[in-house]
C-alpha positions as CSV (number, residue, x, y, z in Angstrom):
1,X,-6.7,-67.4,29.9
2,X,-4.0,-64.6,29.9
3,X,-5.3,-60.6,30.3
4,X,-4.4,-60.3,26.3
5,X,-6.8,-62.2,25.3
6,X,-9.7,-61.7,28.0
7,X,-8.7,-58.0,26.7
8,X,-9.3,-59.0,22.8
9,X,-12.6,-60.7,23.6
10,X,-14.5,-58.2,24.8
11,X,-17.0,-56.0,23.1
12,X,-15.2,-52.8,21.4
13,X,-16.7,-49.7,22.6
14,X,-16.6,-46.4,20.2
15,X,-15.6,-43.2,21.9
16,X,-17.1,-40.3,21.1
17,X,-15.2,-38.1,18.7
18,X,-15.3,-34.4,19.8
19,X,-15.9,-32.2,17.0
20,X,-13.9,-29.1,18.7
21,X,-11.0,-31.5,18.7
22,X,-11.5,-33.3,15.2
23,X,-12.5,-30.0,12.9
24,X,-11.7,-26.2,12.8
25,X,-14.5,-24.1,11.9
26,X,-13.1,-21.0,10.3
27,X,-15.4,-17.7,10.0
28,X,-14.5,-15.2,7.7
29,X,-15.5,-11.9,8.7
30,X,-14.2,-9.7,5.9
31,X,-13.9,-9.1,2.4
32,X,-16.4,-10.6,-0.6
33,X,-17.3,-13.6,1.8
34,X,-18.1,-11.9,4.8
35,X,-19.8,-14.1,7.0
36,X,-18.6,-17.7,5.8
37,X,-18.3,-20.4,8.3
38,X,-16.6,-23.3,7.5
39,X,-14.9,-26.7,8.7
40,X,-12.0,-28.5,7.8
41,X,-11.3,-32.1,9.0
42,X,-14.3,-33.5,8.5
43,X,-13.0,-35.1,5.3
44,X,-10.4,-37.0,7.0
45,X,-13.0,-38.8,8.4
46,X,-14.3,-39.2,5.3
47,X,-17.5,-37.0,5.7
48,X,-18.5,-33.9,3.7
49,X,-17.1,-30.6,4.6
50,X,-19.9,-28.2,5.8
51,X,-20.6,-24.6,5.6
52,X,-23.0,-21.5,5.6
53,X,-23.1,-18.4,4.0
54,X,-23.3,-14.8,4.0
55,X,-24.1,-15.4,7.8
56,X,-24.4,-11.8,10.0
57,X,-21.4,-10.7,12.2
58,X,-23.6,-11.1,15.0
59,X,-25.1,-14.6,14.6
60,X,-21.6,-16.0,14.1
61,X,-21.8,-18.2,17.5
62,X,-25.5,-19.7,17.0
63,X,-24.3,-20.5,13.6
64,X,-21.2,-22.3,14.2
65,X,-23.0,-24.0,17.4
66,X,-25.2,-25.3,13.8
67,X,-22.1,-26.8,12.4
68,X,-20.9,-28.3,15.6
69,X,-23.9,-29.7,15.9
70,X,-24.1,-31.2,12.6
71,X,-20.6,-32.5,12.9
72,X,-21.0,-34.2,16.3
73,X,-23.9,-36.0,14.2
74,X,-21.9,-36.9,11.5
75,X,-19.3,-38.2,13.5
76,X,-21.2,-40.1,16.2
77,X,-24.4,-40.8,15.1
78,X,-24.7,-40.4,11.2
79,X,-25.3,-44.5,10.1
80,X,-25.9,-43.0,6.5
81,X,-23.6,-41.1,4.0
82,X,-25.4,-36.9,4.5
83,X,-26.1,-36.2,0.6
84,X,-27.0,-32.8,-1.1
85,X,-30.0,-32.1,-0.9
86,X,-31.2,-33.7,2.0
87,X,-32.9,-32.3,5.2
88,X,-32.1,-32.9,8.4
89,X,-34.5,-32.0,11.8
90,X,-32.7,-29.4,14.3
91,X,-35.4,-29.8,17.0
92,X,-38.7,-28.3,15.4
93,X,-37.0,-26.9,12.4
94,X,-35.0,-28.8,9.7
95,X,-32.4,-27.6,7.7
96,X,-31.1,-28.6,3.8
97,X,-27.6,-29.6,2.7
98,X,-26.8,-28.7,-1.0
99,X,-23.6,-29.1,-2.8
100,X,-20.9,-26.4,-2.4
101,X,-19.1,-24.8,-5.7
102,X,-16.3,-22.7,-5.7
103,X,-17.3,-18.9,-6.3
104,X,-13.5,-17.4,-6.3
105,X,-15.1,-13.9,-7.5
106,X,-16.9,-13.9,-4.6
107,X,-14.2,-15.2,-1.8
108,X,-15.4,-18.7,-2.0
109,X,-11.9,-19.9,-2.6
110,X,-11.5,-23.1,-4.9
111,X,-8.9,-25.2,-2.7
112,X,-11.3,-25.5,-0.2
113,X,-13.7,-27.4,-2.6
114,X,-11.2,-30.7,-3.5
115,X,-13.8,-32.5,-0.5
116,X,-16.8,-32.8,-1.1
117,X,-18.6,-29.6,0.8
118,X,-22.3,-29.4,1.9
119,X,-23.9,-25.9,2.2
120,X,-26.5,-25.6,5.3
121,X,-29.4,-23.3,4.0
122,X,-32.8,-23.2,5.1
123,X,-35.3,-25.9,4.4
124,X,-37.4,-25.3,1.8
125,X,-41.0,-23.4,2.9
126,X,-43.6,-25.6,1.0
127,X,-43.7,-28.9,3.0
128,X,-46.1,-31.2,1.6
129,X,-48.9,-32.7,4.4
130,X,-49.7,-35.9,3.1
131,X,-49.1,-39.2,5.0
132,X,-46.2,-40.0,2.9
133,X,-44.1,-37.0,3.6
134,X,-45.2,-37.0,7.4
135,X,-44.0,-40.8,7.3
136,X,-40.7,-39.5,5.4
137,X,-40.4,-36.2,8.0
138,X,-40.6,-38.4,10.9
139,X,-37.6,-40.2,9.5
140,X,-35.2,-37.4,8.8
141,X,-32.0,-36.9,10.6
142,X,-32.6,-35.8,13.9
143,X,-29.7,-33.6,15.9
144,X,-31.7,-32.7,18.7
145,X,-34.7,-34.0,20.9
């Protein structure tokens, strides 16, 4: 048997993408959308471009260490499309995605809207208790153990 072909027989193994290496997060910190973070490069992977908004100055870093987060996910982990309106667990908390839109009046600049974008906003407060959505909850997403 040559190497070639002892080489082509075995198992393929996936490498981790690195999500500081395969998207830029931008974070602008001045005019009408102070305090949106951003990525780009996600959709050449063909996954949803993610932001937040109106984010404080000073919670910059824990916000883009969000987004990282979410994009190592998407990237590594993700075996189903991430949809607006979804939630997805962070540890104890959970997050929601909902579609992006272009806001040009206030900074939210059009071109980066031709991907699709997913806006990471806080889960909603009213969380229903019943068996169902506890079978549902324990389900979701999960980013971190």
């Amino acid at each position: 048997m040559t190497r070639a072909r002892r080489l082509r027989d075995r198992p393929r193994v996936r490498w981790r993408l690195d999500p500081n290496r395969e998207i830029e997060l931008h974070h602008v910190t001045d005019g009408p959308a102070r305090g949106w973070l951003h990525t780009h490069g996600l959709a050449a992977h063909g996954l949803p471009e993610l932001e937040m908004r109106n984010v404080p100055l000073f919670l910059g870093k824990a916000a883009a260490g969000v987004l990282n987060d979410l994009a190592d996910y998407l990237l590594n982990e993700a075996t189903a499309p991430l949809l607006a309106g979804q939630l997805v667990r962070l540890g104890h908390y959970s997050v929601q995605v909902v579609a992006g839109q272009p806001d040009q009046a206030a900074g939210y600049d059009p071109e980066h809207y031709a991907d699709i974008r997913l806006v990471v906003v806080d889960a909603p407060e009213m969380e229903c208790a019943c068996e169902e959505c506890a079978r549902e909850l324990a389900q979701r997403p999960s980013l971190l153990s």
